[in-house]
C-alpha positions as CSV (number, residue, x, y, z in Angstrom):
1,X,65.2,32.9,87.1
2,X,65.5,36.5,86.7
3,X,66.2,38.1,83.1
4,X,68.9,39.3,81.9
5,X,68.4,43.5,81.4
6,X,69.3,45.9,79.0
7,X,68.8,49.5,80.1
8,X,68.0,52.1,77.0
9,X,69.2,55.6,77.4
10,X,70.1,58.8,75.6
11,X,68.8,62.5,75.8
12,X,65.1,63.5,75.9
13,X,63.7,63.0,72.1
14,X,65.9,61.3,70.4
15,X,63.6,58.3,69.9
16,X,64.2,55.9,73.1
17,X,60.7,54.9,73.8
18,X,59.5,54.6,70.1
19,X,62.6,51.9,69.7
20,X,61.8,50.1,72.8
21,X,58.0,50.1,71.7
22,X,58.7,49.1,68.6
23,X,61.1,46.5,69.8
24,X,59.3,44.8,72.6
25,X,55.9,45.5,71.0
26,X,55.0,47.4,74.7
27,X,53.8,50.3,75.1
28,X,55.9,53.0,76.1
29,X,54.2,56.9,76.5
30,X,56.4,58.8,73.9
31,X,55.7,62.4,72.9
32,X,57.3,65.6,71.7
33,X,58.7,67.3,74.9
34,X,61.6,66.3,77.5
35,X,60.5,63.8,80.3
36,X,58.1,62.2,78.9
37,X,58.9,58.7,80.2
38,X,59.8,59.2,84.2
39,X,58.9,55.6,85.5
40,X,61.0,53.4,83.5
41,X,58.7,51.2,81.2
42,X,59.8,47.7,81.3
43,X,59.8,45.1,78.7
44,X,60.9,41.3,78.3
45,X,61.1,40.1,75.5
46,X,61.7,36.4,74.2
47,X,65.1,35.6,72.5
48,X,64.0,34.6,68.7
49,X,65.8,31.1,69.0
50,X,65.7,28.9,65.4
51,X,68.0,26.2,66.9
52,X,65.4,25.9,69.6
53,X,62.6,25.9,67.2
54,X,64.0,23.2,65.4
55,X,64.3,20.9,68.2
56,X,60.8,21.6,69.4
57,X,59.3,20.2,65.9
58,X,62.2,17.2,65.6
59,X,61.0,16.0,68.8
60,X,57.6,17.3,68.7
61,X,58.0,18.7,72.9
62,X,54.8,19.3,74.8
63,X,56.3,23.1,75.3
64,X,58.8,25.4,74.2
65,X,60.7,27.7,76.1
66,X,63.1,30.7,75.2
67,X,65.8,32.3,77.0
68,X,64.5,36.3,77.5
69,X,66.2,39.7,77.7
70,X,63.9,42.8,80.0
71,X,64.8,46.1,77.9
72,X,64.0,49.3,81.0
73,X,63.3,52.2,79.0
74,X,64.7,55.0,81.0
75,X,64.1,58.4,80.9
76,X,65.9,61.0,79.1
77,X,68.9,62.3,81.0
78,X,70.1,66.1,80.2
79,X,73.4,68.1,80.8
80,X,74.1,67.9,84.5
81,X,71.6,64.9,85.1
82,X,74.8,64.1,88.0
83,X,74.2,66.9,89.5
84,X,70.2,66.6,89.8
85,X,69.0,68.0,86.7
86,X,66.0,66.9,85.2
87,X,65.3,63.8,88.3
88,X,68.9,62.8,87.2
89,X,69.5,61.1,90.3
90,X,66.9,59.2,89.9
91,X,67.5,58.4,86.6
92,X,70.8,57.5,86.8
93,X,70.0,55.2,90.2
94,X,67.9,52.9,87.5
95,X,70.7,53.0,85.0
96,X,72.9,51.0,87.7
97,X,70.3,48.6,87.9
98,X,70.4,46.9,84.2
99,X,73.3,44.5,83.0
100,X,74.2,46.3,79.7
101,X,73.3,49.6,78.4
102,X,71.9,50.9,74.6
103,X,72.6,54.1,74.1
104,X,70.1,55.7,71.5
105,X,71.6,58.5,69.5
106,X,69.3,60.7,67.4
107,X,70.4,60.7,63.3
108,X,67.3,62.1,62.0
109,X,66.1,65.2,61.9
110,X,62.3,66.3,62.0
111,X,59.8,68.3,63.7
112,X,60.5,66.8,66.7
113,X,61.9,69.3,69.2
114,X,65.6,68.4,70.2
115,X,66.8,69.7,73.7
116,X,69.7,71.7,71.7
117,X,67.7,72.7,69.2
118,X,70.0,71.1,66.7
119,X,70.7,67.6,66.0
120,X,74.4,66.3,66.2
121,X,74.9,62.6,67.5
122,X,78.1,63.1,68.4
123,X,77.8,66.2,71.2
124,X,74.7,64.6,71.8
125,X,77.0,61.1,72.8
126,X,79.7,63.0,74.6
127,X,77.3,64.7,76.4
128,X,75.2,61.5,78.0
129,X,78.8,59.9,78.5
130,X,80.6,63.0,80.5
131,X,77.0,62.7,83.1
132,X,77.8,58.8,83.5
133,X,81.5,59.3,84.0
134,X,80.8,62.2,86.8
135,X,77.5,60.5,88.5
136,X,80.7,57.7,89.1
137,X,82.9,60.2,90.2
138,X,80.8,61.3,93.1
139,X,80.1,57.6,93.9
140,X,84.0,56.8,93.8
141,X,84.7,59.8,96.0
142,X,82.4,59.2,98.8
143,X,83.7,55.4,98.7
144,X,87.1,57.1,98.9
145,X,86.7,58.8,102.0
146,X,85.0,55.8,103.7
147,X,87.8,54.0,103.0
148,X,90.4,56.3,104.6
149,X,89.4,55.2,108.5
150,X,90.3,51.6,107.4
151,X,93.7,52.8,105.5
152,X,94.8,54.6,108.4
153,X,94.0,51.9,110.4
154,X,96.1,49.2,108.4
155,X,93.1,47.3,106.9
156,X,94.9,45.5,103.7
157,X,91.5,45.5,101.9
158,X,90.9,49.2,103.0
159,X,94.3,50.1,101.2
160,X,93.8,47.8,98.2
161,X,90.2,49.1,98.0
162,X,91.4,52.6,98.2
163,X,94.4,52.5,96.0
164,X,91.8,50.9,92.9
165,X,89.1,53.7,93.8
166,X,92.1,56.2,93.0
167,X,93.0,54.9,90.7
168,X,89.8,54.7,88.5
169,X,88.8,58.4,89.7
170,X,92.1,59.1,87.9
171,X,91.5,57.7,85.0
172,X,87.7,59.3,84.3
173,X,89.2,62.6,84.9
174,X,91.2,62.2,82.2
175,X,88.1,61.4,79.9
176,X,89.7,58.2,79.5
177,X,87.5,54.1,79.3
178,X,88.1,52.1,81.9
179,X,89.1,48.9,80.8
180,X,89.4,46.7,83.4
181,X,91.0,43.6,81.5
182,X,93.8,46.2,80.4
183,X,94.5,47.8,84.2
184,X,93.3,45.7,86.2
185,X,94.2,41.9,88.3
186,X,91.7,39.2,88.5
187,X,92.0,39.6,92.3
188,X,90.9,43.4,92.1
189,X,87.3,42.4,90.1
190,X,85.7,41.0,92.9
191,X,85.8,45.0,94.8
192,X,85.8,46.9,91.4
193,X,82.2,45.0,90.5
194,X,81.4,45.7,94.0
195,X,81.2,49.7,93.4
196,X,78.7,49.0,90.2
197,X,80.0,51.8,88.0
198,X,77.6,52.9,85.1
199,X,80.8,53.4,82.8
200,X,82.0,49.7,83.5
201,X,78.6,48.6,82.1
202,X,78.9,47.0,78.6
203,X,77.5,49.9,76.3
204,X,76.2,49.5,72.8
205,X,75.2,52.3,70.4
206,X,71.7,52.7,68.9
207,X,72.1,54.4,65.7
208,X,68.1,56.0,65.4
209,X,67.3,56.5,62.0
210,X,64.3,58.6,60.3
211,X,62.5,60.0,57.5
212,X,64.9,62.5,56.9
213,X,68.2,61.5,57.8
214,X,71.5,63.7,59.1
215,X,74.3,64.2,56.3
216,X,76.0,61.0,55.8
217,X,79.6,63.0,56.9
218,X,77.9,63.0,60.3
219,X,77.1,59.7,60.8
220,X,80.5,58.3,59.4
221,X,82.1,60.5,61.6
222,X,79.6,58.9,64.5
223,X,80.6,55.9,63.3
224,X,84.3,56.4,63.8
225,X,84.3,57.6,66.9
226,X,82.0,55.0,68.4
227,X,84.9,52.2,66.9
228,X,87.8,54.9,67.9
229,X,86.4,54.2,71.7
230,X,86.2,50.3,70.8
231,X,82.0,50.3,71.4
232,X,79.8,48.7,68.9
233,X,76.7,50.1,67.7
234,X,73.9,48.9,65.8
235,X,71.3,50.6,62.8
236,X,68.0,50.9,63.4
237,X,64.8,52.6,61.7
238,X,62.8,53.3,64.9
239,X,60.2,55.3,62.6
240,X,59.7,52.2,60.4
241,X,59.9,49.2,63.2
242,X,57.6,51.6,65.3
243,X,55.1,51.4,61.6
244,X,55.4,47.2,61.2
245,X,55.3,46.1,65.1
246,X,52.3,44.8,64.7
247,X,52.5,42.9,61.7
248,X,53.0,38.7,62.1
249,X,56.8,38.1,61.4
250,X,56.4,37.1,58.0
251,X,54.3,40.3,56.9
252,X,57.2,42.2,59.1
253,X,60.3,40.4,57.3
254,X,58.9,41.1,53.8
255,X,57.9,44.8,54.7
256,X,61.5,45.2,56.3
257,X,62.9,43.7,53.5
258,X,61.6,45.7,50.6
259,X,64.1,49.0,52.7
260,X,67.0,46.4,52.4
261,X,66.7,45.9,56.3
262,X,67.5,41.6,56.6
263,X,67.1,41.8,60.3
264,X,65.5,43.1,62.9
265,X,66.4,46.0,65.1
266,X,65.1,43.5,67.9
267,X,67.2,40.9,66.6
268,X,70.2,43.1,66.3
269,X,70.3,44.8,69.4
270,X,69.7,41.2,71.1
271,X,72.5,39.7,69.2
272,X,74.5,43.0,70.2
273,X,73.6,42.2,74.2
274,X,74.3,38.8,74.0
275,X,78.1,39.5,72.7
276,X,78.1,42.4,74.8
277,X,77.4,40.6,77.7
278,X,79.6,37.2,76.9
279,X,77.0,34.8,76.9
280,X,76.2,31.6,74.7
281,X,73.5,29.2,74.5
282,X,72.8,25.4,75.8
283,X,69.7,23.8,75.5
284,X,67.7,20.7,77.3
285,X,65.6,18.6,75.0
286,X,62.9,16.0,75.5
287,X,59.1,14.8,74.8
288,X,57.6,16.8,77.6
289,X,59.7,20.5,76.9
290,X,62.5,21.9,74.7
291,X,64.1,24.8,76.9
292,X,67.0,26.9,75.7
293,X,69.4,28.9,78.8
294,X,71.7,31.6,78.7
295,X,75.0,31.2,80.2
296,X,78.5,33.4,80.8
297,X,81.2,31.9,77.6
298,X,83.8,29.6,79.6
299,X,81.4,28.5,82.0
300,X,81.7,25.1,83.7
301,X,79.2,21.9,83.0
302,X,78.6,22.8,87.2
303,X,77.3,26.5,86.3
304,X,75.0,25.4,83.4
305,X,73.2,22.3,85.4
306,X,73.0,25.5,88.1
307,X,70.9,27.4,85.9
308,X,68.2,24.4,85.8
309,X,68.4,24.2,89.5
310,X,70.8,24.6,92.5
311,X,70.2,21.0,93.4
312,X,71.6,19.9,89.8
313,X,75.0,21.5,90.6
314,X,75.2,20.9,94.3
315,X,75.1,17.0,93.3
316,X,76.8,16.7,89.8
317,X,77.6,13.7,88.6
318,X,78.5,14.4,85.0
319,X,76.8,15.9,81.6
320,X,76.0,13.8,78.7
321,X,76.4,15.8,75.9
322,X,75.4,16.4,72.4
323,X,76.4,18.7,70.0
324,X,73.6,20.5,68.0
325,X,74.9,19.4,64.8
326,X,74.6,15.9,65.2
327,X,71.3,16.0,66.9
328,X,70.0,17.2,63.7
329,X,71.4,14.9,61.8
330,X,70.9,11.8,63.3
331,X,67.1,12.9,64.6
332,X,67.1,11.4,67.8
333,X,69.3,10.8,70.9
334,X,69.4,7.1,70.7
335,X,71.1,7.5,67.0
336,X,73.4,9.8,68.0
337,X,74.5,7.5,70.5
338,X,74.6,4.4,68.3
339,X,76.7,6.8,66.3
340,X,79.1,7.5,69.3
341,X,78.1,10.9,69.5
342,X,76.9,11.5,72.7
343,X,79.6,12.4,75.6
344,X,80.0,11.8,78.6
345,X,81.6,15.1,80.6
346,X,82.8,15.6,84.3
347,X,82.7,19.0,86.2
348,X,86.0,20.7,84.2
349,X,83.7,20.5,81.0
350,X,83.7,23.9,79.1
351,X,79.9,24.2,77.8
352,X,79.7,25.1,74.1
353,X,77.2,27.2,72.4
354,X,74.7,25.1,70.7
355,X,75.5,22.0,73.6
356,X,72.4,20.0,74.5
357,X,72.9,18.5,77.7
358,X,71.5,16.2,79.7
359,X,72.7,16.4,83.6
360,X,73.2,13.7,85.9
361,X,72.8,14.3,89.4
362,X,72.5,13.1,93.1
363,X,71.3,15.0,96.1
């Protein structure tokens, strides 16, 4: 089962491969000059799991197995990275690649040369997201022109296809989001995933923290513009994770903790991802292994058992479920049945987050 990916971008320098070291504990070639990372470096990482964990030591399970997330560290795209600039094609070719993008902006400011020779997250943000929007342009436009020999024609996907491209070229020229839950029908998804757009990609913001750290104005004023254009962004110390990655946990928590930092960057941006990309958690349980699997929110009891195995969903019977909760507390399924606790589910079944399930099947 492939992983999950989270592409990490931003401008040369502003700390991209010392997070994704520092997150994924891998290491990434980082230095003081532009292009230092051209192959993307490639990380994946488990997802920390304490529902999981405590499953594994109720039941005392041969094995434990996590759900996972690959972070691609990509290299630092400049001003007219659309148009070729610094390998940008080639760049921006593994950007379409990941599921969900973090977007590192630089809020510290240090000896560390910065392509503009100043630091200012903002320009720095507009600047990434203006070579995104336009490397999509070009894409769009070409698809526009292959489309007009199936207009003329009369194809009724051809016009559809080509009445959405314009439609979408339209709205990144004027600097607008795309928001496809807004303008968009169900029915038109299906072609609009089709074109893979970078600026459709679920985006977080990396807030990159330092030593010495950019007026607080600046940063509040980052702040509000990343909520203005409804993205989320996350805080993280890449100096400081980059110093404790290779303490154990606990030596990391209570370092972490004495700079009032509860959590994580890893833990945060993962979280971030996870709501970024819709998805929840389910989990199988027994003597031999206790496994936890990502799935989409909404998905049906068919989807999840697919996830195991195709087999599992091409002969479903039902789900027998159990809610987290009342595994815990009863300690083992045969309590939680003699409690009436455990369900029985057919293929409409909405999987919950937290649902341990136990699928039924017949090939």
């Amino acid at each position: 089962m492939s992983s999950l990916s989270c592409g990490i971008v931003g401008l040369p320098n502003v700390g991209k491969s010392t997070i994704f070291s520092a997150l994924t504990n891998a290491a990434a070639e980082s230095g003081n000059f532009p292009f230092t990372t051209i192959e993307p470096n490639v990380a994946v990482v488990n997802v920390e799991d304490s529902r999981l964990k405590q499953l594994h030591t109720l039941l005392e399970s041969k094995s434990i197995v996590f759900t996972n997330l690959k972070f691609v560290d990509i290299a630092g795209l400049v001003k007219g990275a659309s148009k070729g600039e610094g390998l940008g094609n080639k760049f921006l070719a593994n950007i379409r690649e990941v599921d969900a993008i973090a977007h590192v902006l630089r809020c510290f400011d240090d000896d560390v040369t910065h392509v503009f020779d100043s630091v200012d997250p903002i320009r720095d943000m507009d600047v990434i997201n203006l070579e995104l929007a336009l490397s999509d342009l070009q894409i769009l436009e070409k698809r526009l022109i292959k489309l007009e020999k199936g207009k003329k024609s009369g194809d009724k996907d051809a016009i559809r296809e080509h009445e959405l491209v314009g439609k979408i070229i339209n709205i990144l020229n004027s600097g607008k989001k795309i928001s496809i839950e807004e303008e968009f029908g169900i029915d038109d998804l299906k072609m609009i995933k089709q074109l893979n757009l970078i600026t459709l990609k679920p985006t977080t913001y990396i807030l990159n923290y330092g030593n010495k750290q950019i007026d607080s104005e600046k940063i509040n004023s980052l702040k509000e513009q990343i909520s203005k254009n409804q993205d989320s962004y996350v805080e993280i110390n890449g100096l400081l994770e980059s110093e404790v990655k290779d303490f154990d946990e606990a030596e990391k928590k209570d370092f972490l903790q004495e700079f009032d930092i509860i959590d994580t960057g890893l833990k945060l941006l993962i979280d971030e991802v996870y709501s970024l990309l819709n998805l929840i958690t389910f989990y199988t349980a027994g003597p031999q292994e206790c496994r936890a699997w990502s799935i989409k929110k909404d998905s049906k009891a068919p989807e999840a058992a697919g996830k195991i195995h195709t087999d599992f969903q091409k002969g479903f019977i039902r789900a027998e479920i159990i809610e987290f909760k009342n595994y815990m507390e009863f300690k083992s399924e045969e309590e939680v049945k003699k409690n009436g606790l455990m369900r029985s589910e057919g293929k409409d079944y909405i999987v919950k987050d937290g649902d341990i399930i136990h699928f039924r099947y017949n090939v």
